[in-house]
N, C-alpha and C positions, 0 to 999 in steps of 0.2 A: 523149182520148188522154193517156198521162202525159210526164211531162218526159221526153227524149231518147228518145221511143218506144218506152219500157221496158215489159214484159210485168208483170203480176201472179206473184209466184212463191213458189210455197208449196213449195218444194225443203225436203226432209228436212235437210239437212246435206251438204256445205257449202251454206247458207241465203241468204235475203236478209240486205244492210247497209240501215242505214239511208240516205238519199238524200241527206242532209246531210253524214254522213261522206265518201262517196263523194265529192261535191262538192269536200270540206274537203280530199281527198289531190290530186284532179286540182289543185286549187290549191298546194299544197305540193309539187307532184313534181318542178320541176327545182330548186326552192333552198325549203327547207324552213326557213322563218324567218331565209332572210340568213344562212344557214349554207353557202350556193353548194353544195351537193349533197342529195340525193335521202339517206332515212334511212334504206335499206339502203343506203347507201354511208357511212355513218359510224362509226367504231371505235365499239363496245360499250363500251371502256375511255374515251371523250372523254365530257366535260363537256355535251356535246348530246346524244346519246343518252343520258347520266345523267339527263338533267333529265325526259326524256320515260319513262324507267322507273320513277324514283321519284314521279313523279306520279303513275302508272297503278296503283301498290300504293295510294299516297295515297287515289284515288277509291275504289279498291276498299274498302277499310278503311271509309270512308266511307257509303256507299252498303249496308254491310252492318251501320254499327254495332260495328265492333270495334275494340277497343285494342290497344298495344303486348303485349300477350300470347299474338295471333296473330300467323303469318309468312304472308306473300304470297309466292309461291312462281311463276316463267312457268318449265314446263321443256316436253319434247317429246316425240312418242310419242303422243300422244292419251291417252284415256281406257284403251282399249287396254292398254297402259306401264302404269298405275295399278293393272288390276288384278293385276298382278303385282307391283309394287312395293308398294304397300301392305302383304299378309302377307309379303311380302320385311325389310318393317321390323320389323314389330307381331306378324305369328303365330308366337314365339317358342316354342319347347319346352316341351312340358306344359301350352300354352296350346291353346283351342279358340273360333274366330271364329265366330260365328252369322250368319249369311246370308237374306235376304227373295229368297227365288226368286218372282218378279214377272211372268217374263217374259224375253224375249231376251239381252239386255245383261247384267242381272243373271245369266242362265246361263253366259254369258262369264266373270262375274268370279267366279261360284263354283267356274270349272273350273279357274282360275289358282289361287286358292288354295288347292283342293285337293292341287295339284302340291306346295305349300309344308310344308302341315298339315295338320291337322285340321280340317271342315268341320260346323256343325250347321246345318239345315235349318230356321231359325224358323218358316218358312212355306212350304209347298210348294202355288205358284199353280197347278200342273196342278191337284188336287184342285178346283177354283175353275173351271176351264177359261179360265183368266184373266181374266174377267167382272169383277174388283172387286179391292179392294187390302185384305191383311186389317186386320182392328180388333185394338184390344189381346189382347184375350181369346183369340183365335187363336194367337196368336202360343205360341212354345214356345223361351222365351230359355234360355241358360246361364249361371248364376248364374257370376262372375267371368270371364267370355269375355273375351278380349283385346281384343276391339269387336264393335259388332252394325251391317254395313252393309244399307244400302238401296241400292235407285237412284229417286229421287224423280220424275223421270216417267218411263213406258217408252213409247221413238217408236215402237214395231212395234205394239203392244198397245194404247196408246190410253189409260195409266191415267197420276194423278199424285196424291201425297199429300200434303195442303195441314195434314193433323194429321199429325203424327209417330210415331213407337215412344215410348214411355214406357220407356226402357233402365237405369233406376234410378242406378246408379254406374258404368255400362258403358260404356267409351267410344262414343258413336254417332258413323259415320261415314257418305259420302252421296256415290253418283258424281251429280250435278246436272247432267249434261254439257246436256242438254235442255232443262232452265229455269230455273235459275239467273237473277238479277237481272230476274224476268217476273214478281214480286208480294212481297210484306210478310213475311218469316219472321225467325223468331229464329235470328241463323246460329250464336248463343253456345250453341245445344242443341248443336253438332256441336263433334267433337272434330278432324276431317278431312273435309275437301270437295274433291272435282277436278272439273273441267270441260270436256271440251277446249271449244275457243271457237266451230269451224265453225256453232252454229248461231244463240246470244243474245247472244255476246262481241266475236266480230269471227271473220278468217278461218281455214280452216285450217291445223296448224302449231305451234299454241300452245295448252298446256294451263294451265288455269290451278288451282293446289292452296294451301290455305288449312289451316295447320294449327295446334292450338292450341297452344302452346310445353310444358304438361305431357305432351301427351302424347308430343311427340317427344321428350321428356328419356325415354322408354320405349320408345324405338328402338333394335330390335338394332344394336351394334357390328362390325364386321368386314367391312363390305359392301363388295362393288366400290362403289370410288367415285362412279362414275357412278349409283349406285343406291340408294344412301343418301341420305334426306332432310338430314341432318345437314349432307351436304355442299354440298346447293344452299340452306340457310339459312344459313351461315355465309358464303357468297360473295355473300348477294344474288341468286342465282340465275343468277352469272353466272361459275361456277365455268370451264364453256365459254362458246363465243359462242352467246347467246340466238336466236331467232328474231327479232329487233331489229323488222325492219318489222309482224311478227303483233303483236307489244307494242303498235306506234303507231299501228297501228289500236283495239286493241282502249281505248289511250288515247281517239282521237275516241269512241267506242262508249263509256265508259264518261260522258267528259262528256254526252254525248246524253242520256244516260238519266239526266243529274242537270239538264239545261237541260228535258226532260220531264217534272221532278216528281218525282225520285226514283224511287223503288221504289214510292210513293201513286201518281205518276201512272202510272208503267208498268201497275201492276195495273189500276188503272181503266181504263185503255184495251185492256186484255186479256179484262176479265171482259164486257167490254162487245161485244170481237168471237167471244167465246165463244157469250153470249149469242142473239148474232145468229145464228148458226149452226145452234146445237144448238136451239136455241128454233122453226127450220125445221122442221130433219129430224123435230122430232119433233111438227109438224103436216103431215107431208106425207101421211099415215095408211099410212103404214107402207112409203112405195114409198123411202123416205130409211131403212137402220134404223141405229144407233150400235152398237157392238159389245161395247159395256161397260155396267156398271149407271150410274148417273147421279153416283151420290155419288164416283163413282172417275175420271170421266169428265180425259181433261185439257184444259188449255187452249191448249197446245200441239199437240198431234196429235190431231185430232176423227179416229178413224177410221169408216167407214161400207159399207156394203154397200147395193144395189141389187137388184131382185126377182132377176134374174142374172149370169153372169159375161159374157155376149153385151152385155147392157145397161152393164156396167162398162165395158167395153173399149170403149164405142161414146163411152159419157160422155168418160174419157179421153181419146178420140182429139177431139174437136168441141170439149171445154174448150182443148185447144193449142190446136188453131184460131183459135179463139176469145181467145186470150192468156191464158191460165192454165197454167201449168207447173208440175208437178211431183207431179199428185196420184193417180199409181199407188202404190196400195199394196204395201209390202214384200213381194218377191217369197216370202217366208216365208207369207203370211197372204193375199194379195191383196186383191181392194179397193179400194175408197178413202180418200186420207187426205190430209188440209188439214193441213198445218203451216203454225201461225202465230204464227210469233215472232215478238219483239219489233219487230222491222224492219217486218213485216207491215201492213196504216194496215187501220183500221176499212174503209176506202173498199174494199180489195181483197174481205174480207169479204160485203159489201154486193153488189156487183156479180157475186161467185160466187153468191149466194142468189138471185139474180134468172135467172142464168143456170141454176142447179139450177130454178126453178120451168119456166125453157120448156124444158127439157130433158124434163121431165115432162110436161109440156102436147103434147107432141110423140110422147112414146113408153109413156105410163102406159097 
């Protein structure tokens, strides 16, 4: 049984915290460091909540490898917010944004910025039937586009790209919302990166955007303020009152993942419960199937299918049961699907695979 009789939970978003952090706030929650109150109760403008924000770009900076040449950015909205604000900034007149249609999210953000501009279609995954995430060669860029976005994994679909666009002088930019700080990348490829936090960062409430300082000196002017990036890099991000307590978690959340070894160890413990999983399904001769080709495969959302949709619903219902929550698959696609982010321990993993094999021993 786990500490406090907690369930295994492979909830899509909002996700598991790690056990530690959680720990680290019930200890913090009626006086948070000798400060006599709780850190949504602290002005945004005081010297305690400063310290706890500017750390949390600190880490972030840190944990990603970048310089004062990027801004660390908490605003709010979700991912959602982004794709509208992004060609809100950047898909300037006469310009045309290139777009990796992936999958779901990605159709979200290509319909926001449609509304703004002009849209090119680097890749169109229906052709694909979403099975795989395309290669260079595929790809159909436009030479000076005003940026070419991805979304680096997609949760419905089951894919994630661990090689990137080859975008030449293009700005690339990348909604990460789903794996972000879950393995080793160069984040100096990306010109702009948003996150919201609900699933590897901390809770819902708090997006987090990273952007690199040339490219925002190429942000349209004029904007509602509240919509311009201009305005929340100038403030700190604290033009209005921030989501303060989403910050302080996402503070524990980030030291976690630097007392785990960084981004070396987060991956290794990811690729390791990836392993364990996908390494099943695909001996279980075929009553387990993945739903994507292998090299697209993510490590975050293993999505899977079952001989039917009878035997789906039955798995689901017995895995609660059983203490596993959360692995119906998106009511878009159905299914099954294990998210397993960061927070996620091999252990949860392990004890699903054992439970998928008497699941099958029982109804193959």
């Amino acid at each position: 049984m786990q500490a406090y009789n907690r369930i295994w939970n492979f909830n899509p978003g909002p996700a598991a915290l790690p056990l530690e952090v959680l720990e680290q706030i019930h200890k913090d929650w009626f006086n948070h460091q000798g400060a006599g109150m709780n850190v949504m109760e602290m002005s945004h403008r005081g010297k305690e909540y400063e310290a706890i924000h500017n750390r949390t770009v600190a880490l972030v900076k840190q944990l990603l490898g970048l310089g004062d040449d990027y801004h660390i950015l908490f605003l709010q909205g979700g991912a959602s917010l982004q794709f509208a604000m992004l060609p809100l900034n950047f898909l300037v007149e006469g310009k045309i944004a290139d777009y990796l249609y992936v999958g779901d999210w990605s159709k979200k953000a290509i319909k926001e910025a449609k509304i703004i501009g002009k849209v090119n279609l680097a890749f169109d995954g229906e052709e694909t039937k979403f099975i795989r995430l395309p290669r260079q060669g595929d790809l159909k860029l436009t030479r000076g586009a005003a940026y070419v976005h991805i979304t680096s994994n997609e949760t419905i679909k089951g894919t994630e790209f661990f090689t990137f666009p080859d975008t030449d002088d293009v700005p690339l930019v990348a909604d990460m919302s789903s794996d972000i700080l879950s393995h080793r990348f160069d984040a100096k490829l990306f010109s702009l990166i948003y996150a919201g936090a609900q699933k590897n960062l901390g809770p819902s409430g708090v997006t987090l955007v990273i952007i690199k300082d040339k490219f925002l000196q190429s942000a349209r002017d004029g904007l509602p303020t509240m919509l311009s990036y201009k305005t929340h890099v100038a403030e700190n991000s604290l033009y209005n009152t921030p989501p303060t307590f989403a910050i302080y978690i996402m503070n524990l959340v980030m030291q976690w993942i630097v007392d785990k070894g960084g981004l070396e160890g987060i991956e290794r413990a990811n690729r390791a419960k990836a392993a364990t999983l996908y390494d099943y399904i695909d001996s279980s001769d075929g009553y387990y199937k993945g739903t994507v080709v292998k090299d697209s495969r993510s490590w975050m959302n293993a999505c899977l299918r079952l001989p039917n949709e009878e035997l789906e619903d039955k798995f689901i219902k017995e895995a609660k049961a059983a203490g596993f929550i959360g692995l119906k698959g998106h009511r878009s696609v159905g299914g099954v699907r294990v998210s397993m982010y960061n927070a996620v321990p091999l252990d949860a993993i392990k004890d699903l695979v054992g439970f998928m094999k008497e699941f099958k021993a029982k109804n193959g």
